[in-house]
NUGU-557479 format. One record per residue: x, y, z of N, C-alpha, C, CB in turn; residue in three letters. Coordinates in steps of 0.001 Angstrom, whole numbers, plus 500000, padded with zeros to 6 digits. Glycine has a CB too. Layout:
residues N
XYZXYZXYZXYZALA...
end
This chain:
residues 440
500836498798500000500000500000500000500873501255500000499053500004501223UNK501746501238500687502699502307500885503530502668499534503675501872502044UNK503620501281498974504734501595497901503486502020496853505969500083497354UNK502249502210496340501384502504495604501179503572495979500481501816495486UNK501008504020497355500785505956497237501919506399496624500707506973498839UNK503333505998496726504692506714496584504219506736494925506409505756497186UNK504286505634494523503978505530492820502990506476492102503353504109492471UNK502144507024492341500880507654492714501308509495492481500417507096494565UNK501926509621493641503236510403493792503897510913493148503960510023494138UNK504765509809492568505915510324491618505159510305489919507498509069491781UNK503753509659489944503548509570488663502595511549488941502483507704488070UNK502108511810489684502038512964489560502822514058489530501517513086490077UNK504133513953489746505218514744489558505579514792488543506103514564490135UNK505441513448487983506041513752486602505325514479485218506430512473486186UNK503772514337485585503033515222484512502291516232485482501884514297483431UNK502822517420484412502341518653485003500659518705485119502911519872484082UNK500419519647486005498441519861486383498144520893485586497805520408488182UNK497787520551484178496874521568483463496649522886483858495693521128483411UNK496944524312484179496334525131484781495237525564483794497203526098485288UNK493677526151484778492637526922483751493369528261483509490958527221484440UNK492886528305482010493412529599481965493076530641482616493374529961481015UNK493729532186482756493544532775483835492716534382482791495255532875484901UNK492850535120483889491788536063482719493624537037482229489799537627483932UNK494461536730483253495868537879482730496354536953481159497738537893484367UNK496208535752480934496818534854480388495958535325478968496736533310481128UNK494844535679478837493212535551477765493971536751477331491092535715478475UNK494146537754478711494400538889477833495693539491477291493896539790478395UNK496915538661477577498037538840477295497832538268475711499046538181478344UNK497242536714476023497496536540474411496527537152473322497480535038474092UNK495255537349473858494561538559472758495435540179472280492993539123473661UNK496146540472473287496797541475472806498021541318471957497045542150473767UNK498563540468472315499917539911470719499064539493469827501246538323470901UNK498036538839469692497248538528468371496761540201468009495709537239468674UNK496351540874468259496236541760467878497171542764467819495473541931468242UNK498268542483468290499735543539467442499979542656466076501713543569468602UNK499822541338466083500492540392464593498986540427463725501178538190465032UNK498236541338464077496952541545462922495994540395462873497520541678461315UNK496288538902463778495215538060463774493752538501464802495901536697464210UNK493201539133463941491980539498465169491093538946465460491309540433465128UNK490805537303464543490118536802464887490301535726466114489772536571463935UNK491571535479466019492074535045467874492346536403468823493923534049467947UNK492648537521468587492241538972469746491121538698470044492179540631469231UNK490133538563469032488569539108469993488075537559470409486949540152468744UNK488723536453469849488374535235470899488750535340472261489004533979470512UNK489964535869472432490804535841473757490441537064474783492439535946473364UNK489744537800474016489132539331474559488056538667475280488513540644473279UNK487337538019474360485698537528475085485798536537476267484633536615473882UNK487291536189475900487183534889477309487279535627478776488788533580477289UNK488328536641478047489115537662479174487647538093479884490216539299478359UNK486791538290479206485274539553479652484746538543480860483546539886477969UNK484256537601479825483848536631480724483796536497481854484212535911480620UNK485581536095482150485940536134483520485572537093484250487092536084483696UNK486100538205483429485604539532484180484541539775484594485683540500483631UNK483732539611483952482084539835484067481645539206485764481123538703482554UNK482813537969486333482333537412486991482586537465488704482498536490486371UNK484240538473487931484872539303489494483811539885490289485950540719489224UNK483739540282491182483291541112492305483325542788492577483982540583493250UNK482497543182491637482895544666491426483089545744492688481791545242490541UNK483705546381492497484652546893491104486187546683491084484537548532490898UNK485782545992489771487282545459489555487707546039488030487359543564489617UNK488800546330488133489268547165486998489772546693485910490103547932487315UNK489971545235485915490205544156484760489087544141483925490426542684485260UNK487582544507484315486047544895483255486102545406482889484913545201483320UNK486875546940483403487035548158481994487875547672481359487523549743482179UNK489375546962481529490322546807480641489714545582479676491734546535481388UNK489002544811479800488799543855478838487392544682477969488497542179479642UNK486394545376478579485255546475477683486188546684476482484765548271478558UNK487037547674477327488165548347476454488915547895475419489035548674477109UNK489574546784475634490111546212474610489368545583473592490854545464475024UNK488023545420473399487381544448472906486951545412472218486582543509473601UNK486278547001472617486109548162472288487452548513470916486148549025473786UNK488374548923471323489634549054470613489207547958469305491134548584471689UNK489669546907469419489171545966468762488878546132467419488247545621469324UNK487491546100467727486038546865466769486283548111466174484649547266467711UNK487146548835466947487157550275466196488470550196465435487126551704467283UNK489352549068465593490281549467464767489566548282462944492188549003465759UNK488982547507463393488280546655462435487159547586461402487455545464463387UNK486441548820462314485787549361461190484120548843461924486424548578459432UNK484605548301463207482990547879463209482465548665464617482703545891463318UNK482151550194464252481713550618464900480494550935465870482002550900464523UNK479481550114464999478196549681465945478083548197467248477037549323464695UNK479694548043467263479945546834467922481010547609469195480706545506466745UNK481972548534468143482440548972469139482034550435470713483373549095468351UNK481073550435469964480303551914470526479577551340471954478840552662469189UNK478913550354471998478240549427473431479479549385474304477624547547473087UNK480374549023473725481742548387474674482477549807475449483194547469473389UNK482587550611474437482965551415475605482107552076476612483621552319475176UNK480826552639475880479548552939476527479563551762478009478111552635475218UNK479731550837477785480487549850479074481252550216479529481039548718478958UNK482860550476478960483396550752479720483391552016480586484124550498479287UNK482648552996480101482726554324480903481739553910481928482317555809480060UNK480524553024481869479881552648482536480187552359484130479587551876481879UNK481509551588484184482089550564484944482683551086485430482618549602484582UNK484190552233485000484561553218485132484027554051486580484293553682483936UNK482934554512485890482064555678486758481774555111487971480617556178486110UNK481736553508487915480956552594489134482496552848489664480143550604488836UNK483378552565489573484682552196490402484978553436491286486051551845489391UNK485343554180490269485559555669490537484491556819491253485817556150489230UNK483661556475490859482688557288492010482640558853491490483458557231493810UNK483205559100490263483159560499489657483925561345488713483189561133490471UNK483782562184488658484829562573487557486427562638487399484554563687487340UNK486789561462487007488610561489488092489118561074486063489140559254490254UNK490568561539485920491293561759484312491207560176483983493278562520484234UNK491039559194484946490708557898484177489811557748483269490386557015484881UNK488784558835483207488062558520482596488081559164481057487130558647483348UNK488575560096481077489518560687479910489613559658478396491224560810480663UNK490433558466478395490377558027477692489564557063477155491042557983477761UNK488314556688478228487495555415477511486433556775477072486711553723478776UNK486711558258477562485258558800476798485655559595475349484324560082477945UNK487212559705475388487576559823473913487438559253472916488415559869473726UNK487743557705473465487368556314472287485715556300472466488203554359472859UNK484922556320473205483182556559473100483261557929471958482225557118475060UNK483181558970472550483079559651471108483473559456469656483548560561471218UNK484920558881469734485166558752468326484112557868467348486527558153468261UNK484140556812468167483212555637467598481439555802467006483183554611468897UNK481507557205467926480242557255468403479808558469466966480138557807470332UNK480664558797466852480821559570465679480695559080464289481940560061465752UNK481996557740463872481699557348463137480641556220463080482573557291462796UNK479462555881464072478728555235463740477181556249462788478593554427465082UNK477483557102463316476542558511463501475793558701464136475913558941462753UNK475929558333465443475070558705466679476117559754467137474673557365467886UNK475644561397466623476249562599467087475747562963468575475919563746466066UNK474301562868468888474058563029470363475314562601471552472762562103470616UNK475460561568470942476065560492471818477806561198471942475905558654470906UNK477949561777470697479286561897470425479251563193471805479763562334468512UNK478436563960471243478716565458471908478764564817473968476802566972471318UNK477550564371473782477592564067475733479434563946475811476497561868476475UNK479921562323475142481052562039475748482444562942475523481224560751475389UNK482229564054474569483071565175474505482683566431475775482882565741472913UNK481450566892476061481466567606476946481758566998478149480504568201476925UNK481565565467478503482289564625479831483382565305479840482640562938479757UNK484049565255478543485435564807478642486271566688478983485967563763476778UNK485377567189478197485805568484478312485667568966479821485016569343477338UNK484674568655480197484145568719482141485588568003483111482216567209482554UNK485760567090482710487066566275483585488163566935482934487242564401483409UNK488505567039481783489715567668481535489923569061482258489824567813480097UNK489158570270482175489022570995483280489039570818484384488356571405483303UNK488512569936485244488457569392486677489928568805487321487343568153486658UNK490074568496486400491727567957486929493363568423485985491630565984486777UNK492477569110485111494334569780484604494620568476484201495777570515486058UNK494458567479484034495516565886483932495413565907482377494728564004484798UNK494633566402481110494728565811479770495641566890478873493138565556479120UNK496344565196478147497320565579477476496884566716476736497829564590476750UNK497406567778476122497323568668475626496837568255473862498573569341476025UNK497738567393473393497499566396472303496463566037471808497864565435472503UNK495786565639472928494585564240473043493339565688472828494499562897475255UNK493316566534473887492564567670474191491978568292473376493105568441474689UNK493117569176472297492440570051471836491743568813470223493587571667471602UNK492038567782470038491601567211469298489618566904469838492737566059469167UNK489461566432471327488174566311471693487400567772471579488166565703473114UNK488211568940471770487503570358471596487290570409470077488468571742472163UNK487853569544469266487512570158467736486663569222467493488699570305466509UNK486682568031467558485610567157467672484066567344468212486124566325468348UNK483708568133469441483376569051470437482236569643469099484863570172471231UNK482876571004468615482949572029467899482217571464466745484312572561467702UNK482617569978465940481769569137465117480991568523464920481906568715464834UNK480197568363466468479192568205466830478288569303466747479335567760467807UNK478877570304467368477601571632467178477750572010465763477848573252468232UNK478283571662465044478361572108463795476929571192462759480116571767463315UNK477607570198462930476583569100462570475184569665462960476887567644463388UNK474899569807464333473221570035464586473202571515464130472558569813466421UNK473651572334463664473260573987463181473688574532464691471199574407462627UNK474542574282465342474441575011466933475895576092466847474635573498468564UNK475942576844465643477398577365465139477681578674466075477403577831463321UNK476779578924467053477674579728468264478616578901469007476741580353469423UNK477746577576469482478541577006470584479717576286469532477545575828471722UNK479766575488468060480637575455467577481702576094467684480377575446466900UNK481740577315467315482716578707467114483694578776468614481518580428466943UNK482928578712469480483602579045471008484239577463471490482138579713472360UNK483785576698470840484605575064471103485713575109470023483451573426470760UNK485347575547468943486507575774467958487420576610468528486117576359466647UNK487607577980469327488919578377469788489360578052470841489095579464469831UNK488115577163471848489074576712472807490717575543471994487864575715474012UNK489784574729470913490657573647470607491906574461469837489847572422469648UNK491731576073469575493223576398469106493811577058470059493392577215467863UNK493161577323471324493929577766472276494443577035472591493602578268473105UNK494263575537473233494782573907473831496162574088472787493403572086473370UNK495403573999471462496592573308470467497953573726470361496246573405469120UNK497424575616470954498820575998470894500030575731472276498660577526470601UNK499537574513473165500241574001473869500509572910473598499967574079474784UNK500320572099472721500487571082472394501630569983471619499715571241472056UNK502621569505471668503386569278471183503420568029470034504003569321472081UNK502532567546469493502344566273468702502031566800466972500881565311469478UNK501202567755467134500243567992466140501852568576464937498655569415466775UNK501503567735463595502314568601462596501909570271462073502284567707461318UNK502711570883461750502764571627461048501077572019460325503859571125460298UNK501238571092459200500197570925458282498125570526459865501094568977456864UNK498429569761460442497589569691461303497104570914462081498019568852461990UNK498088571985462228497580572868462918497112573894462467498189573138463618UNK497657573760460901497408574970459615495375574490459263498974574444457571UNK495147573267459191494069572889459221492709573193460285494433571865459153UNK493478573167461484492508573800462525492288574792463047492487573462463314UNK493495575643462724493309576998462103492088577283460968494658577296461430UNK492296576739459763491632576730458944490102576717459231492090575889458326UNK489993575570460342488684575332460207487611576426461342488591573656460499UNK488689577010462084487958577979462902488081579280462053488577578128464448UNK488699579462460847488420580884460415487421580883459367489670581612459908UNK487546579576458851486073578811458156484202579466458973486348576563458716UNK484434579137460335483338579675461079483524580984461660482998578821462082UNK484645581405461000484498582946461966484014583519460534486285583907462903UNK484638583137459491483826584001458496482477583776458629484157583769457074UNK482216582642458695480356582519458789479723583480459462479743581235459567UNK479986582525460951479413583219462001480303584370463106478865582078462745UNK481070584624462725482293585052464014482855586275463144483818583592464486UNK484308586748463346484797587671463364485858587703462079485193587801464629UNK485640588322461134486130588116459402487311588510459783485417589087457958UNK487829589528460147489172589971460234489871589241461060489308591229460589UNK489833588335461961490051587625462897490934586131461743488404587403463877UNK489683586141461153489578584443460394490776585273459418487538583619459357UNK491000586128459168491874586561458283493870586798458386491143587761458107UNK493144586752459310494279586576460418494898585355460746493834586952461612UNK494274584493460903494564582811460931494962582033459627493223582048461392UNK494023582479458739494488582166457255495570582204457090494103582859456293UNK496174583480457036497481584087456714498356583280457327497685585498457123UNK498240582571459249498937582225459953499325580844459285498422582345461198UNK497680580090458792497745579162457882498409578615456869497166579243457575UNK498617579635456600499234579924455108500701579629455374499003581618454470UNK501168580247456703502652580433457104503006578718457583502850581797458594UNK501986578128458147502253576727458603502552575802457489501088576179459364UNK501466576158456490501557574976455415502845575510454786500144574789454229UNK503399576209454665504721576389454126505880576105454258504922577111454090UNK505976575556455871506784575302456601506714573644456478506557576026457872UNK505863572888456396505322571482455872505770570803454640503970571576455659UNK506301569662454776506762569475453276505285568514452858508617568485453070UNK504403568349453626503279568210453004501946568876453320503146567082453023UNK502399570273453108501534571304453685500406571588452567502421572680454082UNK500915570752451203499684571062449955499435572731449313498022570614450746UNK498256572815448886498733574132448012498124575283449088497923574247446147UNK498982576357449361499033577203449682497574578238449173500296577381449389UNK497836578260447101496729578745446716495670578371446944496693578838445833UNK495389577205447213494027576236446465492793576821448086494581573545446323UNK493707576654449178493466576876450707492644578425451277495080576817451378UNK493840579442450275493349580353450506492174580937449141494509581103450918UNK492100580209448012491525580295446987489455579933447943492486578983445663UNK489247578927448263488521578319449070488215579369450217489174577065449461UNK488812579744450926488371581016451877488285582153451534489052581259452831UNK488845582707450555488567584149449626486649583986449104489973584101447742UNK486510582653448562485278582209447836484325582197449236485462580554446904UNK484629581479450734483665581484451655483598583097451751484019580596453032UNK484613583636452097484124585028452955483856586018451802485420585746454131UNK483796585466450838482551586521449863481442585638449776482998587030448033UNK480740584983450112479721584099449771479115584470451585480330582199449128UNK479626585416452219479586585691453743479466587515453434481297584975454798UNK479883587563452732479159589879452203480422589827452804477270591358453260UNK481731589035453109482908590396453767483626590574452526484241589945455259UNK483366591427451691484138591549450103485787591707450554483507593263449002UNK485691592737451543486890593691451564487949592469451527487004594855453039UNK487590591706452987488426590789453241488785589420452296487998590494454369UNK487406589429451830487486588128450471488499588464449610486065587969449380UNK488509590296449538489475590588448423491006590328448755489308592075448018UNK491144590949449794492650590923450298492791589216450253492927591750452105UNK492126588103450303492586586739450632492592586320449056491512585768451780UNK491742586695448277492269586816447082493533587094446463491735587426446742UNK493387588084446685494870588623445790495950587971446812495148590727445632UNK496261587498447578496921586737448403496852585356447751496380586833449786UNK495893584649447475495817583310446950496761583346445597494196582879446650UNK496000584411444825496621584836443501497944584738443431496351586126443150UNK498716585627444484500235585570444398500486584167444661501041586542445439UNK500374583266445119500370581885446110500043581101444755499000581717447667UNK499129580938444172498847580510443012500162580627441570497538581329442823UNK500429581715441734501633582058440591502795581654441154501845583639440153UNK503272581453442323504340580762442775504414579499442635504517580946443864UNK502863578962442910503079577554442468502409577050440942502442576661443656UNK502737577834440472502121577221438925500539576860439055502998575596438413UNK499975577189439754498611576745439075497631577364438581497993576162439702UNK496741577046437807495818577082436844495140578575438094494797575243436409UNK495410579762437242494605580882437536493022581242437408495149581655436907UNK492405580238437176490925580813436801490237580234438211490109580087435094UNK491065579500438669489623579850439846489743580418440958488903578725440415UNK490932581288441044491091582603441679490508583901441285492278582827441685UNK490941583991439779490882585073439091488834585172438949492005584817437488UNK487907583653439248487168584068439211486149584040440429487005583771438274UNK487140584017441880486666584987442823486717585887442706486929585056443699UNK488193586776442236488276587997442316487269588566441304489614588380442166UNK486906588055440345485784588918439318484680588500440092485605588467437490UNK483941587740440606483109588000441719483067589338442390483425587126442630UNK484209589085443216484100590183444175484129591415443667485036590156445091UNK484904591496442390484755593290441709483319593407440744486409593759440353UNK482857591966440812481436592062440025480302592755440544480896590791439808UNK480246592125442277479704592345443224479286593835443699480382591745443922UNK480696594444443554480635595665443775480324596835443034481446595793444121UNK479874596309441414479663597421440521478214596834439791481103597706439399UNK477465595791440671476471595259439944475475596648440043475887593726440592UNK474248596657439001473073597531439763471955596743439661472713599019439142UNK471948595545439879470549594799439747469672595161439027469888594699440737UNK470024594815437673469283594896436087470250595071435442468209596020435656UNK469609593681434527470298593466433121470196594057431807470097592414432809UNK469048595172432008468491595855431241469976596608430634467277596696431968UNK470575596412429476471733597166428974471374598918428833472134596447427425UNK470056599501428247469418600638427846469700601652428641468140600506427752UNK469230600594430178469123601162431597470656601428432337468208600027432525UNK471402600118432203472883600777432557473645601731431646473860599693432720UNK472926601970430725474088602918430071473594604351430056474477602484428467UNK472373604458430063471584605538431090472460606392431995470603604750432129UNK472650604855433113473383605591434322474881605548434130473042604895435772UNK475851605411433399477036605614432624477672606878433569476682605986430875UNK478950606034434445479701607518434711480712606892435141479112608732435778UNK482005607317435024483408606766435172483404606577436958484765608016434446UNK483931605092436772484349605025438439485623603670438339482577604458439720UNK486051604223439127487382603299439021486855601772439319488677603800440268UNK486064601609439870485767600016440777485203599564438962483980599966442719UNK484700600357438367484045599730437064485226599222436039483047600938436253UNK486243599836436190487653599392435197488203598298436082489018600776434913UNK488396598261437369488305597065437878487840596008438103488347597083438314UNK486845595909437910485483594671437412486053594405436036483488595369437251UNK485976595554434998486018595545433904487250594270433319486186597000433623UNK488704594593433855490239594078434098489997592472434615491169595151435467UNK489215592288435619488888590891436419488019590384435340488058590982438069UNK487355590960434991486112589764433561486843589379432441484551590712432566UNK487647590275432268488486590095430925489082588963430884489522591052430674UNK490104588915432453490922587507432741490208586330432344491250587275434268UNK488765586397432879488013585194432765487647584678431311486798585402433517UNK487667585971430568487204585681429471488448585023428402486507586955429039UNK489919585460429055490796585251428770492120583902429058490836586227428981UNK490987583393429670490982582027430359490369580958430106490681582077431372UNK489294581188429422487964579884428907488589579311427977486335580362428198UNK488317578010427607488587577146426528487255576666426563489779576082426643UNK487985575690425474486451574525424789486224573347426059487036573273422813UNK486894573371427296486507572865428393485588573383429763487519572577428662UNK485489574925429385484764575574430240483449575470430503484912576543430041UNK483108575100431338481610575181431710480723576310430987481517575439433256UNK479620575902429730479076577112429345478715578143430332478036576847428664UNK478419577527431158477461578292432125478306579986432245477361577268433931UNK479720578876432576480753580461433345481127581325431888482870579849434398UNK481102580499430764481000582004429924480098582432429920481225582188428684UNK479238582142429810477893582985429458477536584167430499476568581934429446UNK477806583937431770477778584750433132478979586009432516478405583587434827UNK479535585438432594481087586396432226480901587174430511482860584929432137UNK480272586525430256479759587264428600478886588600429323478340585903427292UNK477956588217429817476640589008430373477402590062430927475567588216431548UNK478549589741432177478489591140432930479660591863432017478883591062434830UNK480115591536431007480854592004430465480172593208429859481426591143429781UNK479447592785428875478207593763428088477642594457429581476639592607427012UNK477397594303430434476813595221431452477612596149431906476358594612432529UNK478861595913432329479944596863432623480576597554431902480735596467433094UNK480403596827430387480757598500429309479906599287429008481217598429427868UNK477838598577429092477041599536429254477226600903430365475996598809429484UNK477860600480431465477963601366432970479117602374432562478494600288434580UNK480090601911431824481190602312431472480515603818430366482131600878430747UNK479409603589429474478915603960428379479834603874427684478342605003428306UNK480582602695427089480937601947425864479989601122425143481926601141426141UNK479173601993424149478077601528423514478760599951422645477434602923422432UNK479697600569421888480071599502420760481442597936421340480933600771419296UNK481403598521422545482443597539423412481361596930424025483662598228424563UNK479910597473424354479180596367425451478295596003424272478252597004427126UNK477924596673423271477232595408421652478450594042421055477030596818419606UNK479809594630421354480397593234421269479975592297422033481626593189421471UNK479982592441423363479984591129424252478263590847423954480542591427426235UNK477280591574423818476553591011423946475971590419422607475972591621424683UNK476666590255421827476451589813420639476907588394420487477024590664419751UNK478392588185420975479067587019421541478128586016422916480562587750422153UNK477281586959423247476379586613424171474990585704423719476036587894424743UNK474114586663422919473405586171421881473903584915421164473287587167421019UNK475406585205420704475553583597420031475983582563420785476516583476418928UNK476041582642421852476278581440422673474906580688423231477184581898423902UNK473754581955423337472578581261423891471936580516422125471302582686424909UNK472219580818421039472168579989420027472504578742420115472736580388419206UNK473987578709420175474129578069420580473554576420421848474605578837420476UNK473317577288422637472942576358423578471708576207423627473340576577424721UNK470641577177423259469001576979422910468712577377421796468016577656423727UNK469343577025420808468652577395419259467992578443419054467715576527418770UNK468000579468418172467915580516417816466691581208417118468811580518417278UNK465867580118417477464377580689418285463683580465419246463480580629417799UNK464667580440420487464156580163421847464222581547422219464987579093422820UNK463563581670422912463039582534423980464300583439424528462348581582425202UNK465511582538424837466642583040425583466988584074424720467801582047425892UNK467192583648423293467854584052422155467437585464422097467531583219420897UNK465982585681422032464845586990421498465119587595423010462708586489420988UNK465148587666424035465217588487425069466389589054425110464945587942426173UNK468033587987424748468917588943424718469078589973423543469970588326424896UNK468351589446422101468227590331421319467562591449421282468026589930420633UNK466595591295422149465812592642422881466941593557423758464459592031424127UNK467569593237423981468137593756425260469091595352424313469420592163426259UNK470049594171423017470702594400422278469871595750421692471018593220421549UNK469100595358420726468353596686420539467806597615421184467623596597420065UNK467368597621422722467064598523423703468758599876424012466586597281425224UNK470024598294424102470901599438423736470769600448422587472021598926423546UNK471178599891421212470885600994420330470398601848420467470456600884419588UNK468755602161420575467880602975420898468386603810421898466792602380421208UNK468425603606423081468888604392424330470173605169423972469186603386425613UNK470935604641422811472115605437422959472044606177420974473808604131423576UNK471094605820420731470512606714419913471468606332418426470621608388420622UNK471415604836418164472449604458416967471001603897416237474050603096417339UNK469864604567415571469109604042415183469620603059413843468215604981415098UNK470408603126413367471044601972411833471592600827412786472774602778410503UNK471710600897413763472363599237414435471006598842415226474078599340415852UNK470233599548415483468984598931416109468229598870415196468333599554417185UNK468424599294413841467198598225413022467744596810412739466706598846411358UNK469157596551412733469746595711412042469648594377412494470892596070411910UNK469702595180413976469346593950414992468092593547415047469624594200416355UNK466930594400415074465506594309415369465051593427414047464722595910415543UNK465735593786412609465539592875411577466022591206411757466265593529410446UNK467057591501412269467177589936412971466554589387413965468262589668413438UNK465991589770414525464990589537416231463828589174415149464542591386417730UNK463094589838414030461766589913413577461909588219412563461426591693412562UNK463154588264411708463381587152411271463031585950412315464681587220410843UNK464063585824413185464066584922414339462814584540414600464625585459415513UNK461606585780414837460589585627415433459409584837414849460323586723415725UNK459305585450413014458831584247412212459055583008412066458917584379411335UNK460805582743412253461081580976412405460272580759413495462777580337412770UNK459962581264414530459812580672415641458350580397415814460400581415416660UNK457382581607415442455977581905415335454853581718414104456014583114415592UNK455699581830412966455123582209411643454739583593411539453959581415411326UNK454970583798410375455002585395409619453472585901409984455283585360407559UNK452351585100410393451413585997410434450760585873411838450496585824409289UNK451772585519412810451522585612414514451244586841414409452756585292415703UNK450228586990415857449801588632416202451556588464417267447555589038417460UNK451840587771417699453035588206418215454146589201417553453580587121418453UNK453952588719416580455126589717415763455386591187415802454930589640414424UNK453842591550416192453663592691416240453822593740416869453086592701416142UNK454732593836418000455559594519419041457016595265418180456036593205420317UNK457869593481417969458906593982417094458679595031415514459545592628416750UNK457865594725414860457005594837413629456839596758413839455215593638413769UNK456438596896415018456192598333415182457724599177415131455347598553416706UNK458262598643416435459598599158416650460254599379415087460498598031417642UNK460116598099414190460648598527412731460670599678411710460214597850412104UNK458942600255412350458589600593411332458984602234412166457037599960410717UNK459264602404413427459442603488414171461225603552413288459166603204416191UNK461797602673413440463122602719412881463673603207411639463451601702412872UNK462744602697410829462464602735409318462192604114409220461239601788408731UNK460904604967409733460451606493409878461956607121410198459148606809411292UNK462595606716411230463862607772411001464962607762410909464045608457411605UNK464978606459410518466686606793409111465956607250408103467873605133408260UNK464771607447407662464401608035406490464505606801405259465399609372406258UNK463969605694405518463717604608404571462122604449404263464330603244405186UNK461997605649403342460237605887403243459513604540402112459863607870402314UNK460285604224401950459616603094401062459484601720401823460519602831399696UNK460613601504402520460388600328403268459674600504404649461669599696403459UNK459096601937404802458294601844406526456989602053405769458714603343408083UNK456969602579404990455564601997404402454575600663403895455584602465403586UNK455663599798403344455623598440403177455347597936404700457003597879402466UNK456325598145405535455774597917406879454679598170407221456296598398407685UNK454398599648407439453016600067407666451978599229407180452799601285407131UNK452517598579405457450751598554405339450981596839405720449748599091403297UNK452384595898405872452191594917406730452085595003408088452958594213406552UNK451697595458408833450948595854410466449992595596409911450922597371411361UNK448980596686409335447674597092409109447143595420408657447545598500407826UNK447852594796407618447090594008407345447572592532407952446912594166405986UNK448202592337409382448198591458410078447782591871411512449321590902409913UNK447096593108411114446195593283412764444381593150412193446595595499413756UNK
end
């Protein structure tokens, strides 16, 4: 008997006792599977880890670390409606341990927002950014890094719901943070700059945002992947005139412009903010040509409009959007009407006329209104031989379009025969005359 316990004994010495695995063991090896990219043994070894956890005696701080990791997980996989519960857990658990707002909690409500973001539950995002913004204040403890990134995040939340006061004031806390911050590149900080002078033009302070731009401008330069200088400030010249601040749109303009010619690129979509903005300023709301040349009186802002349309016009190819010639045709003829350059604003609008041929055939409607327009010049500026010439072409047009014996005709038909009476073409305003009479 004795010699059978000893045997007994030594046969248990010699093979080791299985240990159960432990929850440090689940989670040591889920975390090397997930540095060597196998995640489908991480989140096996995560769930065993929980498990256990789930089963400690709270509060135990191995439940947030396994939430957490399992959280992580999911968000680095892309599966954010999986990972968004888990931390929502872990801050959960967190709060139970801790008893309140203490910097531990800092990072499971950074990873809750992010997630929470890209799932698109924004409610959700904003709570765990103002947590986070509440404890980061409360204890001075968050990295500066980490920080002003949750204040811009913060800021993108109120942006998202239309809340662009409280946006604006979360947006400079995150460039006040940032400018303590030591992580962020160059190019990163030129961006969040960017994006608070973005809302100061909106809603906030233009000269301010103008100010940052510029600073912007100085960062991305310093960046060897700071990108185009022009294109940046080209884009904010276009917001803060699309915002009534011309002055400042202008100065970020002609700033882009220079920035643009340094780096070789394609000038027209600077050159056609800046004709915006000098468009803007010499419009008189009416296209009526008759009527702007009426009011005809030298002003410098009009040779400056004048100089900016030209570029544009001097820029189009057979790739240009009709649309932008045709705009740029129009105020062209309008600003030499203002100018009272009768025979400089009948060019463009003649080039004008043939483009809406062009694009609506040349008895549409478009066609006959700008040809109206055309002859209203004449008249007004008293060239009666170019306003019949035209009105004979409008009346042609009008038969393709109507037939020769529409009562429509009979508007233009008059004007002819008023035309005809005084260049003194007595044979042909009579022929007129007695065609009125006998198509009324």
């Amino acid at each position: 008997m004795r010699f059978l316990r000893l045997l007994i004994l030594t046969l248990m010495l010699a093979f080791p006792v299985v240990a159960q695995p432990t929850w440090e063991s689940h989670t040591r090896t889920g975390e090397y599977a997930f540095a060597v990219g196998d995640a489908d043994r991480a989140e096996q070894e995560f769930r065993a880890a929980l498990t256990i956890a789930q089963k400690l005696p709270p509060p135990d701080q191995r439940l947030e670390t396994s939430l957490g990791n399992l959280a992580r997980l999911y968000e680095h996989e892309g599966r954010f409606t999986e990972a968004l519960p888990m931390y929502q857990l872990q801050v959960a658990a967190a709060d139970y341990r801790l008893g309140g707002d203490e910097p531990e909690l800092l990072q499971p409500l950074i990873g809750l927002s992010r997630v929470a973001m890209q799932s698109g539950d924004i409610p959700a995002a904003e709570d765990a950014l103002r947590r986070y913004r509440a404890v980061a204040e409360a204890s001075d403890a968050a990295d500066p890094d980490q920080r002003w990134i949750a204040l811009a995040m913060l800021a993108r939340t109120c942006t998202l719901q239309e809340r662009d006061d409280e946006a604006i004031e979360f947006q400079r806390e995150a460039i006040a943070v940032l400018d303590q911050a030591h992580g962020p590149t160059e190019l990163e900080r030129a961006t969040a700059l960017e994006s608070l002078a973005q809302m100061e033009l909106l809603h906030g302070n233009a000269d301010a945002a103008e100010a940052m731009l510029v600073r912007a401008a100085d960062l991305r330069a310093t960046d060897e992947e700071g990108g185009s200088i022009a294109i940046m400030l080209t884009a904010a010249a276009g917001t803060a005139f699309g915002a009534g601040e011309l002055d400042v749109a202008q100065r970020l303009g002609e700033k882009a412009l220079e920035a643009a010619t340094d780096e070789g690129q394609d000038l027209l979509p600077i050159n056609s903010v800046l004709a915006d903005i000098a468009w803007m300023r010499v419009r008189r709301g009416t296209d009526n040509l008759g009527d702007l040349f009426l009011g005809a009186s030298p002003d410098p802002e009009l040779d400056t409009a004048y100089d900016r349309l030209m570029k544009i016009h001097g820029a189009v190819d057979g790739q240009t959007d009709a649309s932008v010639i045709r705009t740029n045709l129009s105020r062209l003829a309008q600003v030499a009407a203002l100018r009272g350059e009768v025979e400089d604003c009948a060019h463009w609008q003649r080039l004008f006329v043939k483009l809406e041929i062009e694009l609506n055939g040349a008895d549409s409607s478009a066609v006959m209104a700008a040809q109206e327009n055309l002859i209203g010049l004449f008249t007004v500026a008293d060239h009666p031989d170019q306003a019949l010439t035209a009105n004979a072409w409008l009346i042609a047009a009008q038969e393709k379009a109507w037939g020769e014996s529409s009562l429509r005709l009979v508007p233009a038909l008059e004007r002819q025969l008023e035309l005809l009476t005084k260049v003194g073409l007595k044979k042909q305003a009579k022929a007129m005359k007695k065609r009125l009479k006998k198509l009324k």
